[in-house]
C-alpha positions, 0 to 999 in steps of 0.5 A: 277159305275152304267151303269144309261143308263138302266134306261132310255128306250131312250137308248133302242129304239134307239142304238147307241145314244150319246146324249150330250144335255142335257142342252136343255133338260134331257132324261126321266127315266123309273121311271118318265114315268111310274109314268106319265102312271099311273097316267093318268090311275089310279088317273087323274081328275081335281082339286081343287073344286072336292069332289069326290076320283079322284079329292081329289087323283089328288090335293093330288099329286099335293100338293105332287108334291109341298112339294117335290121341297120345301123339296129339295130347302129348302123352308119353306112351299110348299106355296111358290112354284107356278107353270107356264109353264116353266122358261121363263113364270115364267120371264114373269110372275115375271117381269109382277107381278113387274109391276102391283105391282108398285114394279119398277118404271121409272128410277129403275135398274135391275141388270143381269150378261153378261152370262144370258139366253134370258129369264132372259133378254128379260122380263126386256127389255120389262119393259124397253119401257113400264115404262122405267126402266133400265138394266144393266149388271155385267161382268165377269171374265177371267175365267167366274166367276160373277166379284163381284168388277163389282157388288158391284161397280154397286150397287147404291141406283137405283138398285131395282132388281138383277137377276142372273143365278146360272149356265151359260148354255154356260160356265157351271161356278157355280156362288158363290151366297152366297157370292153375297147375302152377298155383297148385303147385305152389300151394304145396310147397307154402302148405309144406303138403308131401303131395300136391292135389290129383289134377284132373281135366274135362277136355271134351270142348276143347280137343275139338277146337284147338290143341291140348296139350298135357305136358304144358299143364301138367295134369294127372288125368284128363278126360274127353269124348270122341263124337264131339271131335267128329268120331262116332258115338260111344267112345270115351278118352281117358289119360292117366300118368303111370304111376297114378295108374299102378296106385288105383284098383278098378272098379271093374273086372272080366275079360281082357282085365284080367289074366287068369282066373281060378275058383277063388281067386284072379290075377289082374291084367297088366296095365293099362288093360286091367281098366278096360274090362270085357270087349271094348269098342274097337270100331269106334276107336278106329273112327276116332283114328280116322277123326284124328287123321282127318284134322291133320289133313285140313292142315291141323288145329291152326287151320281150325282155329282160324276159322274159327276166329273169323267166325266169332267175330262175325258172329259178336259183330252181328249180335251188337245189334240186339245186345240190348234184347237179348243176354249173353251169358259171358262177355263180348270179348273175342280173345279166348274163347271158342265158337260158343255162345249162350242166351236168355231171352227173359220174356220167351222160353228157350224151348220155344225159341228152339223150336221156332229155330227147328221151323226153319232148319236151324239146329240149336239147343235149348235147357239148362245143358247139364250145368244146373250149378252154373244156371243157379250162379246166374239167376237162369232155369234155361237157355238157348246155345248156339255152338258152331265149328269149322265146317259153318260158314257165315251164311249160317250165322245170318241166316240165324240172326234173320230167323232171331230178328224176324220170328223171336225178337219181334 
């Protein structure tokens, strides 16, 4: 296969460099940096309310920008993509939106799974002491799968909202969301409820890694973070249908969110403009553009994934060796799954192990990974990760297990 390192300059500048964390955030490919580069010094202006050619060229790749991530969701107009400043501002914003909207009330349930990242469990905590609404969590299986009994069990007529991840970033499991948007739909119809619950989606592990697509699983908003699929920081994705869209009331208002203002009173944008108040991050839309072009140059998702099956069996293969010393946390099946994967050393702390692996150019993460619930479910207070992608090869993976077996596991 392709040595896909090249086309990343990280490689170049620093020799040597095994990175393997890639679920806290991707490298950058020559093609998005570049793009970055030349927007800034060909086509940079503000935009929205500017006539002149650099504006008018600056909106155009925005709205560009938009209509790339709608075509590669499936959505049906680039209007119903927003951008915020990262996923757990997208939450914040939702869940913030919810309330202003009356959307929830007190005693009204939100339903997440054991395996949710902070940012799809702290907003709805919040919720819970301003208007008291209630969270609860689905559990899961042995082998990490999202238990559907525990959820249709769960889902009463109090259930308003059900908010889950489409990957864990610690188990690395792919959730079967269809079959999820199937069984809410079903609950419905056996409760004779006049509205199915709000279905929102965490994607932020799995646009990077294959592709997502919205109308198969039927979800109302689905959320995701541009720098984990190679765009640049400070970019969030959020999806919404339309006519969820016309219901919600921002949390938030200024600038293009608005079209007039007066002493005592405003007039809200049209949509979807009203949810992206003040001047938004055009630079960084332009490189998720550019992030999203680049994946359709290397031959698209199929190619990544192809890669990436190769990887996780060598990687599961060598981890045979040292199963017995070290705990996985999932199983050792290579069907759905991506490149993640998760350990507890029980005599060693993860942070130490972190730092011998940083001793020799290893990059991996140590800690809880924003998923506390999830540490709490399996008896753990912290964990070391190992997260790869398509630009690793298998040189990468041995040169982690010789550094584990050599200076760790001795």
């Amino acid at each position: 296969m392709k040595n896909y390192k090249l086309d990343f300059p990280i490689f170049e500048n620093n020799p040597g460099l095994v990175y393997l964390d890639n679920a806290a955030s991707a490298q950058k490919p020559g093609y998005v940096i570049d793009g970055i580069k030349h927007f800034l010094e060909h086509d940079y202006a503000n935009i929205h309310r500017g006539a002149y050619n650099l504006s008018e060229k600056s909106e155009e790749l925005y709205e560009n920008s938009k209509k790339k991530v709608a075509e590669f969701i499936k959505a049906s107009s680039w209007q119903e993509i927003n951008y915020t400043y990262n996923s757990t501002y997208a939450f914040n914003l939702l869940t913030s939106s919810f309330k202003k909207s009356g959307i929830l009330k007190k005693w009204d349930k939100v339903l997440l799974s054991i395996v949710e990242h902070h940012a799809n469990i702290v907003p709805w905590l919040i919720l819970k002491e301003e208007i008291g609404i209630e969270v609860d969590f689905v559990n899961v299986d042995k082998d990490y799968n999202l238990d559907l009994d525990d959820l249709k069990n769960k889902l009463d007529s109090s259930v308003k909202v059900v908010s889950l991840t489409y990957v864990s970033n610690v188990t690395g499991v792919i959730f079967d969301l269809e079959r999820v948007a199937l069984t809410l739909t079903l609950s419905q119809r056996e409760r004779g409820l006049n509205e199915k619950p709000i279905f929102i989606l965490d994607a932020s592990q799995a646009v990077p890694h294959f592709r997502v697509d919205i109308e198969k699983i039927n979800c109302d908003f689905m959320i995701f973070t541009a720098h984990k699929v190679m765009a640049d920081t400070g970019l969030g994705v959020l999806y919404w249908k339309k006519e969820l869209l016309k219901k919600l009331t921002p949390a938030w208002w200024g600038g293009w969110s608005i079209n007039w203002v007066r002493k005592e009173e405003f007039s809200p944008s049209w949509l979807p403009f009203r949810f992206e108040p003040g001047t938004p991050n055009i630079t960084w839309a332009v490189s998720l553009l550019k992030a999203l072009e680049y994946i359709e140059q290397i031959w698209g998702y199929e190619e990544i994934e192809k890669k990436e099956k190769e990887l996780v069996k060598y990687f599961l293969e060598k981890l045979e060796k040292f199963k017995w010393k070290i705990e996985l946390i999932w199983s050792y099946k290579l069907d759905n799954r991506i490149w993640v994967f998760t350990f507890h050393i029980a005599w060693m702390n993860s942070s130490d192990i972190a730092d011998i692996m940083a001793e020799n150019k290893i990059c991996v993460r140590a800690g809880h990974h924003c998923t506390e619930p999830l540490m709490d479910n399996c008896w753990v207070k912290t964990t070391f990760r190992v997260s790869l992608y398509f630009y690793n090869d298998l040189e990468d993976i041995d040169k982690f297990f010789d550094v584990l077996e050599k200076k760790i596991l001795i």
